[in-house]
C-alpha positions as CSV (number, residue, x, y, z in Angstrom):
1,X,-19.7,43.2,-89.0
2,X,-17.7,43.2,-85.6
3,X,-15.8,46.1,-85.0
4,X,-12.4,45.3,-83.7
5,X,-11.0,48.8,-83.4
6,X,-11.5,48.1,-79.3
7,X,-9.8,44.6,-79.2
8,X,-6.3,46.3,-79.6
9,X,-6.6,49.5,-77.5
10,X,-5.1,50.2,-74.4
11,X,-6.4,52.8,-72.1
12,X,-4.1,55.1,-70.2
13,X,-3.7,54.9,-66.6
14,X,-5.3,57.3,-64.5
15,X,-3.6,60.2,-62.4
16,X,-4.7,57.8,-59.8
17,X,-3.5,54.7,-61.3
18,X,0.4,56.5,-61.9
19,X,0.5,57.5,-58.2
20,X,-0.3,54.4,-56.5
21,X,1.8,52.1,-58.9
22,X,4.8,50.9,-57.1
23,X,6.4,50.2,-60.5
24,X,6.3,53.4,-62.2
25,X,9.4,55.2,-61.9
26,X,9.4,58.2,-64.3
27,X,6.6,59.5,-66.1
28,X,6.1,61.8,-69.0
29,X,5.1,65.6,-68.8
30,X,1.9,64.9,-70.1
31,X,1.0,62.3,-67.4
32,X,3.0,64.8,-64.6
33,X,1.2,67.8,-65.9
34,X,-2.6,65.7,-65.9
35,X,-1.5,64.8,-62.3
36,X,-1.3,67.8,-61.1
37,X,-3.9,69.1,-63.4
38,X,-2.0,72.0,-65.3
39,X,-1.8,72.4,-69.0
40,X,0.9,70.9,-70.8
41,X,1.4,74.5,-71.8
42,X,1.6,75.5,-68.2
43,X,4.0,72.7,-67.3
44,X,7.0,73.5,-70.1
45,X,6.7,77.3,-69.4
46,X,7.4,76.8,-65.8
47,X,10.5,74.2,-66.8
48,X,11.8,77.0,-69.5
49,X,11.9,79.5,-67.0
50,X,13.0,77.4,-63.7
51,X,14.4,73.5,-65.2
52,X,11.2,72.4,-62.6
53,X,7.6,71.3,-63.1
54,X,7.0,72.8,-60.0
55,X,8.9,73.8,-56.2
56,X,11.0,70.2,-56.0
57,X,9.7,68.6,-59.4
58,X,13.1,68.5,-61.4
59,X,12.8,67.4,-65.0
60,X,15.4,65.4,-66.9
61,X,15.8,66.3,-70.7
62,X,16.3,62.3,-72.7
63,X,16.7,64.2,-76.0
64,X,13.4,65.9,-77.0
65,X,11.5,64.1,-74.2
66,X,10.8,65.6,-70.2
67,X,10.6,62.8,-68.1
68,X,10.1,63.2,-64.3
69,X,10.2,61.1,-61.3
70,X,7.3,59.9,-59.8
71,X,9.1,59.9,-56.6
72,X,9.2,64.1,-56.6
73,X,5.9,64.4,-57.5
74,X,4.3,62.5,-54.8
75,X,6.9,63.8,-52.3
76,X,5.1,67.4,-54.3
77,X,1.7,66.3,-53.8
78,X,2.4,64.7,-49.8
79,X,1.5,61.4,-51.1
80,X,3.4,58.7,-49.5
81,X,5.5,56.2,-51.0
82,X,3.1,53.0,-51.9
83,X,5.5,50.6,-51.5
């Protein structure tokens, strides 16, 4: 019996992967937070006591969800633009 469980899943980017995509624009606090290797924990303390992520990491409420640019996080991180 094949097992076909694999066929349909996707694997998640890595912190790598998010930083050097031109195309990503915003990205979840999960994926912000596993970039710069806090807890998810960590990550909505800081943004219920400050509105950031971290010093120049703003986050953006879309209803229940924090999305943040990926453009403030390199710029956080002194990654350059890979475009």
């Amino acid at each position: 019996m094949t097992n076909h469980a694999n066929d349909t899943a996707t694997t998640r980017p890595t912190p790598a992967e998010l930083l050097d995509d031109p195309g990503i624009v915003t990205i979840s606090m999960s994926q912000a937070c596993q970039i710069l290797g806090i807890s998810k924990s960590t990550g909505h303390q800081a943004v219920k006591a400050t509105g950031f992520l971290a010093d120049g990491v703003p986050v953006q409420r879309v209803g229940k969800r924090c999305i943040i640019s990926i453009f403030h996080i390199r710029a956080f991180l002194g990654k350059p633009d890979p475009r």
